[in-house]
Legacy VTK file of the C-alpha trace (Angstrom):
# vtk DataFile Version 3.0
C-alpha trace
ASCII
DATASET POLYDATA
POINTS 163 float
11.258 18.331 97.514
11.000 21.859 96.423
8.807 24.008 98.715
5.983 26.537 96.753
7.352 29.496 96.267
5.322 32.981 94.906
2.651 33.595 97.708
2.472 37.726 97.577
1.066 37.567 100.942
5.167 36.516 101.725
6.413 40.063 100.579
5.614 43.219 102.359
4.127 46.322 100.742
7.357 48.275 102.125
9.653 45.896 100.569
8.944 47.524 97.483
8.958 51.176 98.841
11.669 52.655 96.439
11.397 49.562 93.335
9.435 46.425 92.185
11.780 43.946 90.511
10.189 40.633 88.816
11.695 37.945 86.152
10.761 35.852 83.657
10.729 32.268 84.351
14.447 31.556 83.397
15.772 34.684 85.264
17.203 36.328 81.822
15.145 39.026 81.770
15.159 41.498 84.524
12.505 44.050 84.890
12.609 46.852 88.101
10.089 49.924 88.434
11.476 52.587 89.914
8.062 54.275 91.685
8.106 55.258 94.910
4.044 55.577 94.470
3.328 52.168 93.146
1.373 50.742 96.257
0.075 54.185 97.649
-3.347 53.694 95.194
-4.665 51.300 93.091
-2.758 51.180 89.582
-2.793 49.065 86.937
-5.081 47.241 84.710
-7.301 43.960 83.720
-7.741 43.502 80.197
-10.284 41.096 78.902
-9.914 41.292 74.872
-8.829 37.939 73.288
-5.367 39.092 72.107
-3.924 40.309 75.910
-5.936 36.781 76.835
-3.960 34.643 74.647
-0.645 36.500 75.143
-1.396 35.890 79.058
-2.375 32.638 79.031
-5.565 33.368 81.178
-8.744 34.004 81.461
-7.763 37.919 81.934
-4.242 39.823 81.697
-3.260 41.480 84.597
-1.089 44.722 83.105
0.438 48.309 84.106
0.677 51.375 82.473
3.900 53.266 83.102
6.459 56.196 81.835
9.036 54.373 80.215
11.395 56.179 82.370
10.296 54.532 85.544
11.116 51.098 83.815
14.626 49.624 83.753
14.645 46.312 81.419
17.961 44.324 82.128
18.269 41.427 78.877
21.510 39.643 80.330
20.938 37.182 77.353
19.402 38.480 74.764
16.296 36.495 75.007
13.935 39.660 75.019
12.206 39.261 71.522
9.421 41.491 69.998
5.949 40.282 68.078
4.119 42.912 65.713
0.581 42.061 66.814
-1.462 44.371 64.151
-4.650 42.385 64.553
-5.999 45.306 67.111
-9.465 46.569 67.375
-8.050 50.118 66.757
-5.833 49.483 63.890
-2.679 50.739 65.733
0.486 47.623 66.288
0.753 46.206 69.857
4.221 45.679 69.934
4.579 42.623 72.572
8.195 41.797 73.696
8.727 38.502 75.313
11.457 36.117 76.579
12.714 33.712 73.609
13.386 31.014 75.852
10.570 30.071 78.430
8.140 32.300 76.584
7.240 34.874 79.492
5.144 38.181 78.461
6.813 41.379 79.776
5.797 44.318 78.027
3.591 45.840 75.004
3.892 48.805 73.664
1.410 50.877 71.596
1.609 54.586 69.356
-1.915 54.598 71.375
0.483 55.436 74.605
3.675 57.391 73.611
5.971 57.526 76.403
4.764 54.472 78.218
5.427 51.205 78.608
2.589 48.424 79.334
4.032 45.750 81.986
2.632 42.753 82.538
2.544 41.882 85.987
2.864 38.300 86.539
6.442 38.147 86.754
6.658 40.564 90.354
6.141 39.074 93.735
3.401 41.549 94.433
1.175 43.634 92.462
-0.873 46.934 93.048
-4.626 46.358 93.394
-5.855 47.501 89.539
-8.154 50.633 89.011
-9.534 49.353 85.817
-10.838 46.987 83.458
-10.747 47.214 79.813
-13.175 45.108 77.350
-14.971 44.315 80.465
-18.059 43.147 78.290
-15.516 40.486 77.302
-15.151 39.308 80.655
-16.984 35.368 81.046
-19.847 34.867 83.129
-18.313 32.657 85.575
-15.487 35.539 86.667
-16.004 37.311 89.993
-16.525 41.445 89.349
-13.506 43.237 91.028
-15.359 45.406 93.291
-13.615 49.522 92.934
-12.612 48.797 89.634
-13.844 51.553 86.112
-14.676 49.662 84.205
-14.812 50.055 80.142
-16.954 48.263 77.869
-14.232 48.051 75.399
-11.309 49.973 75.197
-9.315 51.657 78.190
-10.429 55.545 78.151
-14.342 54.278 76.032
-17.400 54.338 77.405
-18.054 53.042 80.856
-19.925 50.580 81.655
-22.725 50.579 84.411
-22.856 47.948 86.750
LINES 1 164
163 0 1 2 3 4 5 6 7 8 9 10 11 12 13 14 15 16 17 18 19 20 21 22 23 24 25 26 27 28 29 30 31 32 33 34 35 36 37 38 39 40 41 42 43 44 45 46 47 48 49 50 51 52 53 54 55 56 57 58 59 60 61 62 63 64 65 66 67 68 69 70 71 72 73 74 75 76 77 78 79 80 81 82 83 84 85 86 87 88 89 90 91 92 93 94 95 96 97 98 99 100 101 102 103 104 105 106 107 108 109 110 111 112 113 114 115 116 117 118 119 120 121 122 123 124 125 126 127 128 129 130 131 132 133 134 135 136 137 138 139 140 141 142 143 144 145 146 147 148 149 150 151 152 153 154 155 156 157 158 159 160 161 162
């Protein structure tokens, strides 16, 4: 019988001093940051709106915002495919890349963010503790509020909202 595997709690912060490395399910898709400050604050977002719920598979997506230089993508099978989401509160594309074969988010990309690349985070052993919530009024009323967090009503960068 297969032990559990995927506790964070099992990986060090220092094991990720100089890069973060996480797959998709089938190991195809290989995805490293190279930060040397990705643990030394929080980083990273929640995002409540339906479309990062549904491409998540949760009740809340757990993402990161990044230079696209600090990001090394390794396809060894070309399984890393693309959807043009352009059903967006703003109007702009969400372009939301994704292994073909076990169906794994591991990016989006927006115009919104030039330069950047928006990870999502399931796929690491570890993650940084997140700094901020977007569509936060679209959170349910059953979730626990992430104390430390900003928090926007709607959009990333909108207007706050006061707890």
């Amino acid at each position: 019988m297969k032990t559990p595997e995927g506790n964070p709690k099992d990986h060090s912060i220092a094991e990720f001093e100089n890069s973060l490395t996480g797959t998709c399910l089938c190991g195809s898709i290989r995805v490293t940051i190279h930060d040397r400050d990705l643990f030394t604050r929080r980083r990273g977002h929640l995002c409540h709106c339906s479309n990062c719920r549904k491409v998540a598979g949760s009740f809340v997506a757990a993402n990161l915002i990044i230079e696209e230089e600090k990001v090394t993508i390794e396809d060894t099978k070309g399984t890393l495919k693309t959807y043009n989401d352009h059903d967006t509160l703003s109007g702009n594309p969400v372009f939301r890349s994704f292994c073909s074969i076990d169906g794994n988010p591991i990016k989006s990309e927006t115009p919104l963010s030039p330069g950047k690349v928006i990870l999502k985070m399931g796929i690491f052993p570890r993650i940084p503790e997140p700094e901020m919530e977007g569509f936060a009024l679209h959170a349910h009323p059953w979730e626990t509020r992430l104390e430390g967090t900003i928090k926007y009503k709607l959009a990333r960068g909108g207007e706050k909202l006061e707890e």
